[in-house]
N, C-alpha and C positions, 0 to 999 in steps of 0.2 A: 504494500500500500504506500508506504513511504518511497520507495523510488518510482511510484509511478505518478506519485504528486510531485517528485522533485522533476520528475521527463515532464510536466506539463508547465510547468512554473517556467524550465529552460526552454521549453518549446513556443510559450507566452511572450517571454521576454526575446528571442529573435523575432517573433511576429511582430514586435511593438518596434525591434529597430527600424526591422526593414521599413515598415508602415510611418515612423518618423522620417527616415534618410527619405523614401522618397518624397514626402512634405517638403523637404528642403530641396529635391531639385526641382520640384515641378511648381513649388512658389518662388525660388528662383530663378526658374526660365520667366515666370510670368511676370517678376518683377522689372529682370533683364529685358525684356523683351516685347511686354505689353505696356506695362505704365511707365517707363523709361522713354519710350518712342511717342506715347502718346503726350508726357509731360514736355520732351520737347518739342511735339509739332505746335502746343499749346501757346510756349515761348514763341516761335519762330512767327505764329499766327502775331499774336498782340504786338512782338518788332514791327511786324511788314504793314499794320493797320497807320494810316495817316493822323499826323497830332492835328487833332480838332480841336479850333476857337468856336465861339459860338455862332458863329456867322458861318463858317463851314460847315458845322453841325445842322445848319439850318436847312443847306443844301444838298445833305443826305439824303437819299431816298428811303422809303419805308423798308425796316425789314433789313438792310443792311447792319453788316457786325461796327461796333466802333468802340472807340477806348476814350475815355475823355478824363482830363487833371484838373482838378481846382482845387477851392477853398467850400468847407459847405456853408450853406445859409437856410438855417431852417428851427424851427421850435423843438425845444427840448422837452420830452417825451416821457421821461422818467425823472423819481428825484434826483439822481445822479449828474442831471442834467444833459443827457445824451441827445442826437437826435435821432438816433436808431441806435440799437441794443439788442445786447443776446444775453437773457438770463441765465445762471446754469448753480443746478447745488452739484455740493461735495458728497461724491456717495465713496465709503468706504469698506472695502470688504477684507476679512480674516481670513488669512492661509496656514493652514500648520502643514508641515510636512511627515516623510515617515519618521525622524530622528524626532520629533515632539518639540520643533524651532518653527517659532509665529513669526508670521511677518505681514503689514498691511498693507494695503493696495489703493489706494485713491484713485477716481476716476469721477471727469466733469461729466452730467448728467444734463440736458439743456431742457427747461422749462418753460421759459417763455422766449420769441420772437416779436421782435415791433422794426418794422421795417416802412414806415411811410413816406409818402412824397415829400420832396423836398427841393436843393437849386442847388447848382454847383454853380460858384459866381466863378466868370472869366475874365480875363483882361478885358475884352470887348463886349459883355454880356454876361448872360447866365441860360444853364441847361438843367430845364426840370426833367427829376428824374422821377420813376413812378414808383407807385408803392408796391411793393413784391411779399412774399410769402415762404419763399425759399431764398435765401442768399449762401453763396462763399465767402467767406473772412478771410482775411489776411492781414500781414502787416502788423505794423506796432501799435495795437489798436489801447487805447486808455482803457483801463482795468480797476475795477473800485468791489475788494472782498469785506462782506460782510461775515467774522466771528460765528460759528455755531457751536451748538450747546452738546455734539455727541457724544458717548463717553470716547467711541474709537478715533484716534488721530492717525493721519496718511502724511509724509512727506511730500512740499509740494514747496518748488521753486528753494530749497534749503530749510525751508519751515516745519512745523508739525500744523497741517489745519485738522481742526477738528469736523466731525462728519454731520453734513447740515449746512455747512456755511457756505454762503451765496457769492458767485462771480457773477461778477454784469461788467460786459466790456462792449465799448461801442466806438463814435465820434461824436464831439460835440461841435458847433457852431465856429468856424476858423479854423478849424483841423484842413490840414491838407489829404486828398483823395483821388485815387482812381479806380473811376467805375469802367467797369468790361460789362458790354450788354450788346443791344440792338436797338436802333429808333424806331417806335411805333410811330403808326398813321397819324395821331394827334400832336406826332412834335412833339411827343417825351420821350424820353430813355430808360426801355425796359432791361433794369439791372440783372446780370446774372451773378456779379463779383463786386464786393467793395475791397477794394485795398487801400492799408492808412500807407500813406505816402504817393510818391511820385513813380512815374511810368516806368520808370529804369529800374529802381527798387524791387516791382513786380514784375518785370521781367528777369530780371538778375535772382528770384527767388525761386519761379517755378524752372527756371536753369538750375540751377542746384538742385533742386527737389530731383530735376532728372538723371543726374550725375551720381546723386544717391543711389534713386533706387539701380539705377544703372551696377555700381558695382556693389552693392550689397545683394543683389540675383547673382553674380557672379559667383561670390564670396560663400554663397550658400550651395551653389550648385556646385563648386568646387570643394566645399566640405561633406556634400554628400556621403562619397564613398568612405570617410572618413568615419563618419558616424556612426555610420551602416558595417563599418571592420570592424570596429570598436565595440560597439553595440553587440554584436554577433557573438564576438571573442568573449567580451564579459559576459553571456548569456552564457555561453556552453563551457568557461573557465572559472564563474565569479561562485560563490558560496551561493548557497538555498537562504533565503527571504526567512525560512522555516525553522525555528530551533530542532521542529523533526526530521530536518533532510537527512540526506543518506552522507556518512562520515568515513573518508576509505585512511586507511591507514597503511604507509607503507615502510617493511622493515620493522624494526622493535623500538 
């Protein structure tokens, strides 16, 4: 009975490398190879679109992609003062391991969205933009955490926040911005992306996002087979999980 729970526990444990190593190459490839190409045809898109004033923007037709920089002008939304915002709490979850070592996991949870119409002032004008329901964030957007009361705390930015506590990060009135969208038929701009900063910024960002993921698929597909020897070898050489495994003795 005992060696034939230790043959299954061994036979467990290579099913589980093999079924990781290949995690790693085939999120690999797809890191390599799908969101790497697609981040930067993304870039190369937002480079090759034309810097729009508001007077070129005018002359846009319906339905075309366009990118546009300014300053925002518009009412602030929230106490925070923002004029769009994304609310989010802190949820906090407990991990123990097999050795009986805890460790806790923080992750933003997003609660609320307020994304309404507003103006990007330009040098020669201003381009309202419309109010949307799904948006992309990026950039160095103002961030205002409010304290919660949970008993568990997660590590966050060198901190301990406790679980409960509220992030609201937006733009407020004067912040500089670029929206990625399309102009609708009424002459606004239906946003798909705010970014806090200037157009080079957000280019120069999701450029790097794709250089990441670019060689971290790499990096993975290339430790594949490593996982997968490794894995294997401690499967069929490593001791029983089980104080009852089978115990060989060799010599006196």
């Amino acid at each position: 009975m005992n060696v034939m729970t230790a043959i299954r526990e061994r036979v467990g444990a290579v099913i589980g490398a093999v079924v990781f190593a290949l995690i790693c190459l085939v999120g690999g490839a797809a890191m390599a190879f799908i969101v790497s190409p697609q981040q930067a045809a993304e870039w190369r898109r937002i480079d090759n679109l034309d810097e729009l004033t508001a007077g070129s923007f005018a002359a846009v037709a319906a339905g075309e992609n366009v990118v546009v920089t300014g300053t925002i002008a518009g009412e602030a939304q929230g106490p925070e003062g923002y004029v769009f915002y994304q609310r989010q709490e802190w949820d906090v979850e407990r991990d123990t391991d097999s050795d009986g070592d805890t460790t806790y996991d923080g992750d933003w949870n997003t609660i609320e969205t307020v994304y309404p119409a507003f103006q990007i002032q330009l040098g020669d004008g201003a381009v309202g933009v419309a109010p949307a329901t799904s948006i992309t964030l990026s950039g160095d957007l103002r961030e205002t955490i409010t304290e919660g009361s949970g008993g568990q705390r997660a590590s966050y930015q060198g901190q301990q926040l406790a679980e409960g506590s509220i992030r609201v990060r937006g733009l407020a009135t004067g912040d500089v911005i670029t929206v990625l969208g399309s102009k609708l038929g009424d002459g606004q701009l239906a946003p798909d992306r705010f970014h806090a900063g200037d157009r080079e910024s957000l280019v120069q960002l999701i450029r790097s996002n794709a250089r990441v993921f670019f060689w971290v698929g790499v990096a993975m597909m290339v430790l594949s087979p490593v996982v997968l020897i490794m894995g294997v070898v401690g499967a069929i050489f490593g001791r029983s999980n089980r104080s009852g495994g089978v115990n060989i003795k060799l010599g006196r």
